[in-house]
N, C-alpha and C positions, 0 to 999 in steps of 0.2 A: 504494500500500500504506500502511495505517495501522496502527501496530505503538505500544501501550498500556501501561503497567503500570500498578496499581492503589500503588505507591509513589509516581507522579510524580501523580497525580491529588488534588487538594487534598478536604478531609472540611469534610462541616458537619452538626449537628445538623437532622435534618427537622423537620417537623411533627409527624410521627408521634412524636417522639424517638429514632428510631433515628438513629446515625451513618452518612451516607450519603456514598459516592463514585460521581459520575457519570462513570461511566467512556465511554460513549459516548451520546452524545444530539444528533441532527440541528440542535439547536440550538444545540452548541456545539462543531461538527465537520464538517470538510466532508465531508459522508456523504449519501448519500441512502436513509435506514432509513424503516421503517416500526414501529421500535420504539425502545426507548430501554433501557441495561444501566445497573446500576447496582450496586455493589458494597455491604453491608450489615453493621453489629457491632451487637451489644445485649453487653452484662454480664452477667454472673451474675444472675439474680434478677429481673431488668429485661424488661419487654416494653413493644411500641411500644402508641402509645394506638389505639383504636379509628379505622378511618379506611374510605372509600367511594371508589373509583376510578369514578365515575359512565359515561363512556366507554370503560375501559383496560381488557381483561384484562390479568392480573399472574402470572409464573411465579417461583415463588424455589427456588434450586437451593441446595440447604444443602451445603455446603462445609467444616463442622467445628460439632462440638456437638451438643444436643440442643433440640428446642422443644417445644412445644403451639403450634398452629396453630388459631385458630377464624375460619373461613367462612361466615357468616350463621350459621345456627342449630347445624352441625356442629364438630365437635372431633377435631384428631387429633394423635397424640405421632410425628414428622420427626426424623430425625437423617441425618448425614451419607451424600452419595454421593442424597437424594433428593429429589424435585422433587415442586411443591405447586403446581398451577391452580385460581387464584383468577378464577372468572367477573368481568365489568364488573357492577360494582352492589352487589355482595356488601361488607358488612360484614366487615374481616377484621383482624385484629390477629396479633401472633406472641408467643410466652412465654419467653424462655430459661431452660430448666427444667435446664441441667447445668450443671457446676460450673466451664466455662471460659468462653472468648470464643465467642459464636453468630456463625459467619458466612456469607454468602448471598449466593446475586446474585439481582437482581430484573431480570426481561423484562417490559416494559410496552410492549404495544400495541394502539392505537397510542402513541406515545409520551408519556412522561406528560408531566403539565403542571399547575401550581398551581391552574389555576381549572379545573380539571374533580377534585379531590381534595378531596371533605372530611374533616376531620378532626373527630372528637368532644370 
C-alpha cells in the first residue's frame, strides 16, 4: 500500500508555469502505472503558457476555482467538481479566471515526461 499526501510532496515551478506537485509518477515510486498524477495551482489572473503533450493524453480534475480551458482551437469556462480530456497533440493551456487559488490534478498517460512536452 502506498498512502500520499499532497502536503508531504515537494512543489516546483513547470515549464508550463504552473506550480506542480508530483504526487505519483512510476518514476519516482515504486509503482507500476501507466500514468503519472500530478497535483496543480495557478493564481488569480495567471495561466500556464501554451504547451503540446506530443505522446500523453492529459485529464485535469479541477478541485477548486474557476478556469478557461483552451484545447487546440476550442475554449471552455471549468470550474470545480469537473474534468477536462485533453487528446495527445493538442495544444492546451488553462486560464485562472476566478478570484482565488485554481487547483487540479492532472492524469497523464502514458506518463508524462520532459522530452515528449513542448512548451511554447
Amino acid at each position: 500500500m502506498l498512502i500520499k499526501t499532497t502536503k508531504e510532496v515537494p512543489r516546483f515551478l513547470a515549464g508550463d508555469h504552473t506550480l506542480i506537485q508530483e504526487v505519483l509518477h512510476p518514476k519516482n515510486d515504486p509503482v507500476k502505472l501507466n500514468y503519472s498524477l500530478a497535483f496543480a495551482t495557478l493564481e488569480p489572473g495567471k495561466s500556464s503558457l501554451p504547451h503540446t503533450l506530443h505522446q500523453s493524453s492529459e485529464l485535469y480534475v479541477i478541485t477548486k476555482g474557476k478556469a478557461r480551458v483552451h484545447i487546440g482551437k476550442e475554449l471552455a469556462q471549468v470550474g470545480q467538481g469537473q474534468v477536462v480530456l485533453i487528446p495527445a497533440g493538442e495544444e492546451q493551456w488553462i486560464e485562472n479566471i476566478g478570484e482565488g487559488l485554481l487547483e487540479f490534478y492532472c492524469i497523464v498517460s502514458p506518463p508524462w515526461s520532459e522530452d515528449q512536452e513542448e512548451v511554447k
